[in-house]
C-alpha positions in Angstrom: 162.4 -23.0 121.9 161.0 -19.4 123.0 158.0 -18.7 124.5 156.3 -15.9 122.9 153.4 -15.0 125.2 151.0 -11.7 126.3 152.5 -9.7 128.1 152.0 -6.6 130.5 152.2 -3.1 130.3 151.4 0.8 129.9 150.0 2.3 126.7 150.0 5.7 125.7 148.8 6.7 121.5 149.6 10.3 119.7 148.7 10.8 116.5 151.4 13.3 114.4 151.4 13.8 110.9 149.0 11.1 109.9 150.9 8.3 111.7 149.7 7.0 115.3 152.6 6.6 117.3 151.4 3.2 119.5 154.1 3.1 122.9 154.6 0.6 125.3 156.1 0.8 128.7 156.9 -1.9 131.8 159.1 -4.2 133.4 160.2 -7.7 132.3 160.9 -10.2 134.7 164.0 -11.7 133.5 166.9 -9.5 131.4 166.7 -11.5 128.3 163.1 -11.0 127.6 162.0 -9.1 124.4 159.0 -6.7 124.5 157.2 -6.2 121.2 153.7 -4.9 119.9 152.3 -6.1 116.5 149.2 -6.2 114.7 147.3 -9.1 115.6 146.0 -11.4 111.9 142.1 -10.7 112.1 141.1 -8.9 109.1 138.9 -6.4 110.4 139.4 -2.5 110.2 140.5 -1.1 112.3 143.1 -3.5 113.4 143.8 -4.7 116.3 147.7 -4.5 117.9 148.9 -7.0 120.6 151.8 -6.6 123.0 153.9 -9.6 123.4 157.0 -10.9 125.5 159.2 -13.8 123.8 161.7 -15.2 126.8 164.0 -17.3 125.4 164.8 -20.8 126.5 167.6 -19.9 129.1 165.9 -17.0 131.1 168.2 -14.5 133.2 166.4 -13.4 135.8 166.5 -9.8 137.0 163.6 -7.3 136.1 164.5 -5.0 133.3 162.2 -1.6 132.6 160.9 -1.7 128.5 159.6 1.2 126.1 158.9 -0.3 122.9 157.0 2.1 120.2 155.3 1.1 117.1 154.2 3.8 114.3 151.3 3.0 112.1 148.9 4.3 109.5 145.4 4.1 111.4 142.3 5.6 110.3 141.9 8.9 111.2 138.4 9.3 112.2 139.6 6.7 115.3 139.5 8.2 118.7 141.3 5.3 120.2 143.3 2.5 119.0 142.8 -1.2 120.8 145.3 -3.7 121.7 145.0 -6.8 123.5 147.7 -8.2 126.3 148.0 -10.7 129.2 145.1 -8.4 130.8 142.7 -8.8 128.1 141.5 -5.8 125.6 142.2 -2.3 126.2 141.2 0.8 124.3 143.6 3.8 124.5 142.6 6.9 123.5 144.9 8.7 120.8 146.1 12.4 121.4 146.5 14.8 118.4 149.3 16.4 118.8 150.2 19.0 116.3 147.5 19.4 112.8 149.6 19.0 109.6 152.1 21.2 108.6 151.3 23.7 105.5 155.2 23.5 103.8 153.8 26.8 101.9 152.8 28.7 104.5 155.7 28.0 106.7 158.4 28.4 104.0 157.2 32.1 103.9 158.7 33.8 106.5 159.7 37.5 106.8 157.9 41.0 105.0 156.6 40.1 102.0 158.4 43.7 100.8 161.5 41.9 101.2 164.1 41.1 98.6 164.9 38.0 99.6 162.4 35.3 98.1 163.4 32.8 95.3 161.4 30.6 93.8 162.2 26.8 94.0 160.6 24.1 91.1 160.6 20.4 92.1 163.4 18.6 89.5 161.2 16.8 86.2 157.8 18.1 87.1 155.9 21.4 87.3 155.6 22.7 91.3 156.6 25.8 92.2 157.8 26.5 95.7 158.4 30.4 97.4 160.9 30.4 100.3 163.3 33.2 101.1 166.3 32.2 99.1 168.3 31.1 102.6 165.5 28.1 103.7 166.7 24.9 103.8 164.2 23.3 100.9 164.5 19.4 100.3 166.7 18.3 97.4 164.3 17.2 94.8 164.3 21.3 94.4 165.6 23.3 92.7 166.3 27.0 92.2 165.0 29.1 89.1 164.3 32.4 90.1 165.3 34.7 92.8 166.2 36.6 95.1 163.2 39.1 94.6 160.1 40.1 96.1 157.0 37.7 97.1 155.1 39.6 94.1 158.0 38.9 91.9 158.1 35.5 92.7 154.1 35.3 92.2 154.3 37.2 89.4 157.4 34.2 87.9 155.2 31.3 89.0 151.6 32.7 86.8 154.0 33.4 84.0 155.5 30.2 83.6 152.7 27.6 83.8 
């Protein structure tokens, strides 16, 4: 039967986009080993993550070099996410990387004088999205106005809500 015990190893934690990317890295000493980090049963808040190593019943032995990753949902007023290993408890401190992405902002690009804006309404419902008529918008859009100006396009949006 495997053995599914602690194991050893690196930690490193970024937060992007409202997930907490958890990552693991080391060495196993035999080939077949599998490295894995999961959230330990307690029911507390935050949780608590463990990183385990099941070897299996016929071990090869040769060291092997692991990177297991594990993306979660964690609060996001926690400065550090803890997770418990062969070692005992460790607290790793999570790294923001980028601050959320505004898809309005960012889908206008270019002088707002252009010609070249259309206006995009999500497919059953009401939202409006302005992006010059050439973006790459996702599919539950859909185009109903456009090419024109940003004030155009403004102008389109106020008139039909």
């Amino acid at each position: 039967m495997p053995k599914k015990n602690f194991g050893r190893a690196q930690y490193r934690a970024y937060r992007l986009l409202g997930l907490v990317h958890l990552t693991a890295t080391g060495e196993t000493p035999n080939l077949n080993d599998v490295p894995s980090l999961e959230q330990l049963p307690f029911r507390i808040h935050p949780p608590i993550y463990g990183f385990f190593v099941t070897t299996p019943d016929i071990a090869l032995p040769a060291i092997k070099p692991f990177s297991v990753q594990l993306n979660t949902v964690y609060p996001a007023d926690s400065a550090c996410i803890r997770i418990q290993d062969a070692d005992g408890d460790h607290s790793v401190a999570i790294a923001e990387v980028v601050p959320p992405i505004d898809i309005q902002t960012a889908a206008l690009t270019g002088s707002a004088d252009d010609a070249n804006f259309c206006v995009f309404q999500w497919i059953g419902i009401q939202p409006y999205l302005i992006a010059s008529c050439d973006d790459v918008v996702p599919t539950v859009y859909t185009r109903v106005f456009g090419p024109g100006t940003l004030a155009q396009c403004e102008q389109y949006i106020s008139d039909h809500r």
